[in-house]
N, C-alpha and C positions, 0 to 999 in steps of 0.2 A: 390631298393626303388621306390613308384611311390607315385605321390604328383597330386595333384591336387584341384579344387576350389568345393565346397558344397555353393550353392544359392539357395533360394526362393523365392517367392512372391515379386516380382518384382514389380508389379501393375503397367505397362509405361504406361503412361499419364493420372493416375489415378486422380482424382479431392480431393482438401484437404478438410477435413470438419473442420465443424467450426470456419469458417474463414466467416468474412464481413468488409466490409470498407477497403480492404489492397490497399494499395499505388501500380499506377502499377510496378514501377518498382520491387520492392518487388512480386509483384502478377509473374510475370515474371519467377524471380528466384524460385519461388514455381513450376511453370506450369514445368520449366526444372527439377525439382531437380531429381525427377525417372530415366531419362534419364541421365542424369550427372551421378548417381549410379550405371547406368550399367555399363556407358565408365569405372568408378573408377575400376568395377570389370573385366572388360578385360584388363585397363593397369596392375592391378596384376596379371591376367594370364599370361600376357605377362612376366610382370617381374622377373616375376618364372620360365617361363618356365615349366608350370605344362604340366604334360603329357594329361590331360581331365578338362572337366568344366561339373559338373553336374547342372541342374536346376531344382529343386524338385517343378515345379508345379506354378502355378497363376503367369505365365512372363506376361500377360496382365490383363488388370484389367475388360473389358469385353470381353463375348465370341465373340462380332460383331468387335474387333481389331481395331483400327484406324487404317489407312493408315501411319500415321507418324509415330507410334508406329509397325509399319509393317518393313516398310523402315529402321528404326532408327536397328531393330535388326538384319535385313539382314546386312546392315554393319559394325554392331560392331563382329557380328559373322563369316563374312569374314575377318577380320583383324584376328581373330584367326585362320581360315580355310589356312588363308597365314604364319601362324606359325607352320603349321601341327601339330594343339591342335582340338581333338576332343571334340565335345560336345552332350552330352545325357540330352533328356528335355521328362519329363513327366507333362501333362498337369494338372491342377486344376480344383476345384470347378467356379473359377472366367473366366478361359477361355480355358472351356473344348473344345473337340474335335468337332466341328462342319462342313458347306460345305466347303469345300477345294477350289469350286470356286471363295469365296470368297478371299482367305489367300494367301499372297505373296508366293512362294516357297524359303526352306533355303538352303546355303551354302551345300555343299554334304560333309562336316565334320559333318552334324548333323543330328544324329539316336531321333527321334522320339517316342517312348514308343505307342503300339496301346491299346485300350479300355480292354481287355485279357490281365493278366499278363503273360510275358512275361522274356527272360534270353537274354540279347546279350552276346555272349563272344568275345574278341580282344585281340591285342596284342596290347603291348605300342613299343616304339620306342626301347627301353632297353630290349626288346622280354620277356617280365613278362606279363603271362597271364589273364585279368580278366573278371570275370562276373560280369553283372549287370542285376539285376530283377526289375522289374516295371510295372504301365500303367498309362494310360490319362482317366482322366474323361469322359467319351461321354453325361454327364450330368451333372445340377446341383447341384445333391443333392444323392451321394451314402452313403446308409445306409447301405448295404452290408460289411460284415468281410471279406473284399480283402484280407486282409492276410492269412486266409486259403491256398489260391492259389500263394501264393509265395512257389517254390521249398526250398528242406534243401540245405546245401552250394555242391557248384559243388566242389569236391576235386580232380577235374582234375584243376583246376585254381589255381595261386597263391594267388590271392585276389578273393573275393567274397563281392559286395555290393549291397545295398537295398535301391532300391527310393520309396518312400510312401510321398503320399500329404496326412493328414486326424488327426484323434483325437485319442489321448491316453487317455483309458477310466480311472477316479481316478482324473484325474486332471483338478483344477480351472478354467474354461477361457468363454470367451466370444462368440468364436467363436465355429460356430455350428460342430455340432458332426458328421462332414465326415469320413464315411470307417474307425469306430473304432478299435481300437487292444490294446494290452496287452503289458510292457514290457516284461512279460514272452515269447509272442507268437511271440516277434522280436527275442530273446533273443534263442530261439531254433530252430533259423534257421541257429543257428551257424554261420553266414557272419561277418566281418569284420569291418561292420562299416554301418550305415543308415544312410542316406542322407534325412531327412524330413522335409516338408511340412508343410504349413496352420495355423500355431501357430507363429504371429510375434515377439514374444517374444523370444529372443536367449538362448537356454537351454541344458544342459547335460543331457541324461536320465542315462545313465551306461558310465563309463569307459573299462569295459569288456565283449563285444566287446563295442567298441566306438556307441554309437548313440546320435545323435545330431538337433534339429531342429536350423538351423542357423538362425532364424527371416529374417525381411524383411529387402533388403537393405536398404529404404527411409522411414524413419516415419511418418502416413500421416495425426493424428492426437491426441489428446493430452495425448490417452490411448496406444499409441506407443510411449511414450519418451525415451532421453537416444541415446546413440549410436548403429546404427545399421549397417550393414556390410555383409559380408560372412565369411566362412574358409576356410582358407587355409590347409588343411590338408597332412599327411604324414604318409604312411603306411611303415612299415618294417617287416621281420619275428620276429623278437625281441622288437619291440617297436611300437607305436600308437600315433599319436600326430594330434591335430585340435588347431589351431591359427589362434583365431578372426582377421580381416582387417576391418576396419572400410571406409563407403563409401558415409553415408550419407551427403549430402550438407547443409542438413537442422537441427537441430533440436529441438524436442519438449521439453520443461522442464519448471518443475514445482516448485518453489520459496513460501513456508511459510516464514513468517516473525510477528514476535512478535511486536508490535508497542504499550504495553500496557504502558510501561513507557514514552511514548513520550506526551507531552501536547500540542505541535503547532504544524500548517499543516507545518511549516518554517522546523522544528527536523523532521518529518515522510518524507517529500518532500526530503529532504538532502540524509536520508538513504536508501529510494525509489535506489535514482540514485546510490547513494555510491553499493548498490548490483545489481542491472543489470548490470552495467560497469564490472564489475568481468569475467575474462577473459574466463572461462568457459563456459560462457552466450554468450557469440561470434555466430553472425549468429545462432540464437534461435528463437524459437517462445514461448513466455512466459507466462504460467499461475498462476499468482499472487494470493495469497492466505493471508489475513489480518488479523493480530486479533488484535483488537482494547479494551482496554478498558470502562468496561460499562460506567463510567463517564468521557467519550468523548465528547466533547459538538456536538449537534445538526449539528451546524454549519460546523464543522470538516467533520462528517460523510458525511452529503449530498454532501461535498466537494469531500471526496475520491467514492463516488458515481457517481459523474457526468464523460463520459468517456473525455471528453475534458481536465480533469487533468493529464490523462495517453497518452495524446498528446505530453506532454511534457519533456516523454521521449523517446518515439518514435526516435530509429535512423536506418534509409535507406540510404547508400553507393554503388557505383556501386560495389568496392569487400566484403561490410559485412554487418551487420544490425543486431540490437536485438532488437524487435518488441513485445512487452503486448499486447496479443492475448482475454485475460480476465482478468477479476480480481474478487475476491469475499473478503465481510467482513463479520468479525462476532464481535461481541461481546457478550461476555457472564462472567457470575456473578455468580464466585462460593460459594458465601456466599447467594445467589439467594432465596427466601424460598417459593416462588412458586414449586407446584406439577407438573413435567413435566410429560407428558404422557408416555415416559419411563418408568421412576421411579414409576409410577403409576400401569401401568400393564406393567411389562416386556414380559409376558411369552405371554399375547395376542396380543402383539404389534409385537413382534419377529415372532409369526405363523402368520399373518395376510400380514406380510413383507412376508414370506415362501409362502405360498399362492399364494400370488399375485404374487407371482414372478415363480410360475410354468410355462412352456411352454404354457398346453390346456389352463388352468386357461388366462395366459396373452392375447392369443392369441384370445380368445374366447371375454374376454374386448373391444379388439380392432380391432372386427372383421368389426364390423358394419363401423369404420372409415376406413380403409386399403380397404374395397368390393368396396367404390366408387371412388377411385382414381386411375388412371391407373398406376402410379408407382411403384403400388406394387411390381410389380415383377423382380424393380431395386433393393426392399432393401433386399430380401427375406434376401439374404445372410449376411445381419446384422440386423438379428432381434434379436438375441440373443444382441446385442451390442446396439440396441434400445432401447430395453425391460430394460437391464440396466440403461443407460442415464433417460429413463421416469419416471423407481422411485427410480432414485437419485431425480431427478427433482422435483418428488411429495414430497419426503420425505423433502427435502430443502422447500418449499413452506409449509407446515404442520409446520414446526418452525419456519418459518417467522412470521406464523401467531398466532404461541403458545408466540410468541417477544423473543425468541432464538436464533433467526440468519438473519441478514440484507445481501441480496447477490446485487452483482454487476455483470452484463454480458456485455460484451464489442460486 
């Protein structure tokens, strides 16, 4: 049998978005929490004793590396190198392969993937031979069907695995469309099992052979909630098996709550607290989501509006904290007998939404804004995740204004 760990998107010492005003102690335990996720993910190497640790790509969150985030993985990967557990790392879209004058050098347990895909083959300690195929970004942005260039399975090997950072085309997501492929074109290279990249969302694609994007250890903001982690995986000739570990310090979630029967801020403030204390919510960052009652008074609303009411649930502990990151309200009347612009024109509202929501289309809107800032080309990598955010934004602001929906941003 050989076992070992499947990791992604690290992002160490990635910056959290959508976060202001945070207390620093709290600010603190955010700046570690990537780092803390690594450590989680080598004490389970450790604890296992797995025979390798793969990392499929974005271990740093940019290409220019901090030094901290430099150091911080030389020695967590030396603590493995001292358990004679190998590690294979192919680079991402976030911290592709750039000067090496720059970049610490790593422990000599750890095989590197170059820009050319590429086959290592080794032996585990239990003398079971395997291959591993892969490469490293040498940019930011491959359009290219790498997978072509992945070999069929080496059948001189007992195992055969596949590391790919990028996008499987068919499916929903946000993030941009690196080094497309197929599950067909995984699927007929006959290997074992994928080890993939770039989608922080932790997913099954097939069970036969196993392919897995494991999400990112640390969730880093509110369209990463939920528990994230690695696998721990186990190959046999008879059997296949990937077991989530969960690693994150932190995390994201998102709390609707019905408040329509409640008539005082005394009854909503009660139930407020009575559901973030729910043990679940433990060391979270909270986005609160309201719905109010159209004949809510005045008073009420501007109350759960102001953020100084969600100060007062605010709890920060040196071991825990669960923190309202935001909050929004609505209220809405379904006995309402105004014409919303939905209901009005559905089918031109829906292509206008389509529209605007195309790549050139978006891109082309907001060109003029993005030419004269220099930071463009910090976000490139989440424009798809902008382009998002901006009309949801629009679209919330458009029924503010149709008197649909009252929002609250902390």
């Amino acid at each position: 049998m050989v076992k070992y760990i499947h990791a992604a998107d690290i992002h160490l010492d990635s910056p959290f978005k959508g976060l202001k005003n945070i207390p620093e102690a709290l600010f603190n335990k955010i700046k570690a929490s990537t780092f803390n996720a690594f450590e989680k993910l080598v004490d389970t190497a450790l604890f296992h004793q797995v025979d390798f640790v793969l990392l499929s790509g974005d271990i740093y969150d940019l290409e220019d590396r901090s030094i901290r985030a430099q150091v911080f993985l030389r020695e967590e990967i030396e603590r493995l190198n001292q358990a004679g557990i190998s590690v294979f790392i192919i680079h991402g879209n976030h911290d592709y392969l750039t000067n090496d004058e720059l970049h610490l050098s790593l422990p000599n347990n750890v095989t590197v993937f170059d820009s050319n895909v590429e086959t290592i083959q080794f032996e585990t300690q239990c003398h079971e031979t395997i291959s591993i195929s892969g490469f490293s970004y040498d940019r930011n942005w491959i359009e290219e069907r790498k997978i072509k260039d992945y070999p069929y399975r080496n059948n001189t090997s007992d195992f055969h695995i596949g590391m790919l950072h990028g996008y499987m085309e068919g499916e929903s997501t946000s993030h941009a469309h690196y080094a497309p492929f197929t599950l067909n074109e995984l699927k007929e290279k006959n290997y074992d099992y994928w080890a993939l990249g770039h989608i922080h969302k932790r997913q099954q694609l097939s069970k036969e052979p196993l392919i897995y994007y494991s999400g990112n250890t640390q969730g880093r903001h509110k369209n990463e909630a939920g528990e994230k982690g690695c696998l721990l995986v186990e190959l046999k000739k008879s059997s296949k098996k990937a077991t989530f570990i969960p690693t994150a310090d932190i995390k994201w979630q998102t709390i609707n709550m019905d408040l329509t029967t409640l008539k005082t801020i005394d009854g909503m403030f009660d139930e407020i607290k009575r559901k973030i204390t729910e043990k679940e919510y433990l060391n979270s960052l909270i986005n609160l989501n309201i719905k109010l009652s159209p004949k809510t008074p005045k008073s009420i609303v501007n109350t759960l509006q102001d953020d100084a009411f969600y100060q007062n649930f605010q709890h920060v502990e040196t071991d825990s904290f669960t923190y309202i990151v935001s909050a929004s309200i609505s209220q809405r009347d379904n006995k309402d007998t105004r014409t919303s612009l939905l209901q009005t024109y559905p089918i031109a509202f829906d292509r206008a939404l389509q529209t605007i929501g195309e790549r050139e289309t978006f891109q082309k809107l907001t060109q003029d804004f993005f030419s004269k800032y220099a930071f463009t080309k910090y976000v490139e990598d989440d424009m798809e995740e902008i382009k998002k955010n901006s009309l949801d934004s629009a679209k919330n602001i458009l029924m503010q204004d149709l008197g649909e929906e009252i929002s609250y941003d902390n």
